[in-house]
C-alpha positions as a Markdown table, in Angstrom:
| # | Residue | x | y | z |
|---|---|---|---|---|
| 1 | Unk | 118.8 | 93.7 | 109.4 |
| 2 | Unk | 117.5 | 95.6 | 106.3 |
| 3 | Unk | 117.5 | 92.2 | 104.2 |
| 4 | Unk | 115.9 | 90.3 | 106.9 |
| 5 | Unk | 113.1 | 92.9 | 107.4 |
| 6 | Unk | 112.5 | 92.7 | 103.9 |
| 7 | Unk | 112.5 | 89.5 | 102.9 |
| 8 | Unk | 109.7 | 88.8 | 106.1 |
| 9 | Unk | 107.6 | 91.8 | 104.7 |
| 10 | Unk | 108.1 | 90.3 | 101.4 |
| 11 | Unk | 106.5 | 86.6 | 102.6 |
| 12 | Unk | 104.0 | 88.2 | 104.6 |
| 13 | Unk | 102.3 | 90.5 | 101.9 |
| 14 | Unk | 102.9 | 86.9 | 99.6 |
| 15 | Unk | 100.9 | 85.2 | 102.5 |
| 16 | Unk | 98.1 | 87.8 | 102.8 |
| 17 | Unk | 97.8 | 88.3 | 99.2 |
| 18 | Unk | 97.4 | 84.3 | 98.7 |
| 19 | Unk | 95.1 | 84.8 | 101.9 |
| 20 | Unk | 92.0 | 81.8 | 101.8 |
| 21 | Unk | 89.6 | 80.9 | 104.8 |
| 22 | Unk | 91.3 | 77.7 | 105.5 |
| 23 | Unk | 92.0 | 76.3 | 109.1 |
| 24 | Unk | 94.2 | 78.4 | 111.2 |
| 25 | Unk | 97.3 | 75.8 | 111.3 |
| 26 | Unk | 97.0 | 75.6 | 107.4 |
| 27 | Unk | 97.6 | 79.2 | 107.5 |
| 28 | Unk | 100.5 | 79.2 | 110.0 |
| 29 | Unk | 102.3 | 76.4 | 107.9 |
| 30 | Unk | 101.4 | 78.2 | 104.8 |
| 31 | Unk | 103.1 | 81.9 | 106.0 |
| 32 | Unk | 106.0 | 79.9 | 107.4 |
| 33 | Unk | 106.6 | 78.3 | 104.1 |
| 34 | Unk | 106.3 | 82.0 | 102.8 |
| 35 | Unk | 109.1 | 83.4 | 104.7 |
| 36 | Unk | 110.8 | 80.3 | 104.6 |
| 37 | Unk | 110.9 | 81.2 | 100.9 |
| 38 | Unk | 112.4 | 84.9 | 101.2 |
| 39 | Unk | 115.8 | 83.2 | 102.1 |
| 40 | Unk | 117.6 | 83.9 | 98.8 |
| 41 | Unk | 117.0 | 87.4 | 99.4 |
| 42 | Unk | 118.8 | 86.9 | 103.1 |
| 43 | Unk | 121.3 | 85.3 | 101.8 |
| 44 | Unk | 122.0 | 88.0 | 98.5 |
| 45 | Unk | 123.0 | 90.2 | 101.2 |
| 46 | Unk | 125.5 | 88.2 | 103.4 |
| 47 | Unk | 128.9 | 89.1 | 100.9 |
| 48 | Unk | 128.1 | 92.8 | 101.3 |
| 49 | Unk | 127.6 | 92.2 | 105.0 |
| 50 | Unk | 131.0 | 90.5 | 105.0 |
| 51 | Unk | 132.2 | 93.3 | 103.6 |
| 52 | Unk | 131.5 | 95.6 | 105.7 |
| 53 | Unk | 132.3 | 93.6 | 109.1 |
| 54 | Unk | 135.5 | 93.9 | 107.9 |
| 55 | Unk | 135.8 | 97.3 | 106.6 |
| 56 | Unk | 134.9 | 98.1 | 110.1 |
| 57 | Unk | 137.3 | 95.6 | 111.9 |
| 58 | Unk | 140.3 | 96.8 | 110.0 |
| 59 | Unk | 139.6 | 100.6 | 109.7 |
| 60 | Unk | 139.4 | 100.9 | 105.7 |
| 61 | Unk | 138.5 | 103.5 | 104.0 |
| 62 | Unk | 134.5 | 104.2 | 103.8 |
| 63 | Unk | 134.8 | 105.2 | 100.0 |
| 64 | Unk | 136.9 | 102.6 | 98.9 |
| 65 | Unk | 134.7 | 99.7 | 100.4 |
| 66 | Unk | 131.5 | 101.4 | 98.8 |
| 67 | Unk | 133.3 | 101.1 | 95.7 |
| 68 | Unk | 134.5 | 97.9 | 96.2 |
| 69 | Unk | 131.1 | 96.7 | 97.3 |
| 70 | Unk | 129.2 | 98.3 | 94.8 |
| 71 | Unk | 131.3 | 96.4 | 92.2 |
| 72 | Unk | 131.0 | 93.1 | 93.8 |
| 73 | Unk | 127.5 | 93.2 | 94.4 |
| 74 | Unk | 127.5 | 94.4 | 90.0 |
| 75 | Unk | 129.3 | 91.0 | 89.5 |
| 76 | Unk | 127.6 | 89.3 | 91.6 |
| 77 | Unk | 123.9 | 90.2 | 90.2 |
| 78 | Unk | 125.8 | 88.9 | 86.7 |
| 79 | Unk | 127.1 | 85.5 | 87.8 |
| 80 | Unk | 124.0 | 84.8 | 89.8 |
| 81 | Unk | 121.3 | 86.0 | 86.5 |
| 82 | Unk | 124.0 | 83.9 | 84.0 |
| 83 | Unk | 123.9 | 80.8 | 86.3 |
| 84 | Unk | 120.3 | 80.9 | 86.9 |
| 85 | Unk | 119.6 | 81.4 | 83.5 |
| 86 | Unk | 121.7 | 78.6 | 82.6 |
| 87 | Unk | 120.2 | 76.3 | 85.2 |
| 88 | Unk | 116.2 | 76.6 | 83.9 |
| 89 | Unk | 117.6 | 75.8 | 80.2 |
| 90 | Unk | 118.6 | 79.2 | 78.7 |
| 91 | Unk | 121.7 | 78.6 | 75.9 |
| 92 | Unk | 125.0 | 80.4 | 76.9 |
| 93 | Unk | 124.6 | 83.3 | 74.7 |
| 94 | Unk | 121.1 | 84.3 | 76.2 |
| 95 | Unk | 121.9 | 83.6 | 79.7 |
| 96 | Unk | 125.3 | 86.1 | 79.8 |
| 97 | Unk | 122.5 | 88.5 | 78.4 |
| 98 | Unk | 120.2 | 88.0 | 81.0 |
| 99 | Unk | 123.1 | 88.2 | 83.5 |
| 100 | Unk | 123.9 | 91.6 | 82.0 |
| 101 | Unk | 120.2 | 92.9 | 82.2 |
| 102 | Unk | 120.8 | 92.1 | 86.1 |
| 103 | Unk | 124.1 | 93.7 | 85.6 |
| 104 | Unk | 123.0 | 97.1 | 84.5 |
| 105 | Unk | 120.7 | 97.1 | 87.5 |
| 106 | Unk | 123.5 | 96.9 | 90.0 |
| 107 | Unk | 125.0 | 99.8 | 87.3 |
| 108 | Unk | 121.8 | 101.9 | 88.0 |
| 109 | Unk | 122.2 | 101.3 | 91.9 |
| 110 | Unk | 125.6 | 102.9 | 91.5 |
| 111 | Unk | 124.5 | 105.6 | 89.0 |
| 112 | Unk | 122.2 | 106.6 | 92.0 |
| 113 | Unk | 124.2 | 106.2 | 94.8 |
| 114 | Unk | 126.7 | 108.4 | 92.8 |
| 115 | Unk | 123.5 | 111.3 | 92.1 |
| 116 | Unk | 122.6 | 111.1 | 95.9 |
| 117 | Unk | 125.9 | 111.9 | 97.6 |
């Protein structure tokens, strides 16, 4: 719910900030295109979800699965930044370096996950 909230926040204040006084069903399209457009965000969410369906189907351990689903969700910022980087013409060496930029923020997320409990 927290993904989906903020991926229509984050095509609304697009929308609004891209605001112009055309007709009122070029502005509907326009803010559906907008949220249509926040679906990666969705979407970046759905393995952690997964996760956690079935941490809480078959009764495993709350510390384990944040673990576990703080380390996927590390990997998973890598793979996605290499591939993307790779796709839009970066070389090899320049993409895994990009992935690891997205890396250490999924690092950061864990540093402070660790300095808040």
């Amino acid at each position: 719910m927290t993904a989906a909230t903020a991926g229509l926040a984050h095509g609304y204040s697009h929308h609004m900030a891209s605001h112009r006084g055309d007709s009122a069903g070029h502005r509907w399209r326009m803010l559906g295109l907008a949220l249509w457009n926040e679906w990666p965000l969705i979407v970046a969410a759905l393995p952690t979800v997964l996760l956690l369906v079935a941490a809480g189907l078959f009764d495993w351990d709350a510390y384990a699965v944040s673990a576990v689903g703080l380390g996927l969700n590390t990997a998973l910022l890598f793979t996605w930044g290499a591939l993307v980087a790779l796709r839009v013409g970066y070389r090899l060496g320049s993409a895994l370096a990009i992935g690891m930029a997205d890396a250490t923020i999924g690092l950061a997320i864990i540093v402070a996950n660790a300095v808040i409990k």
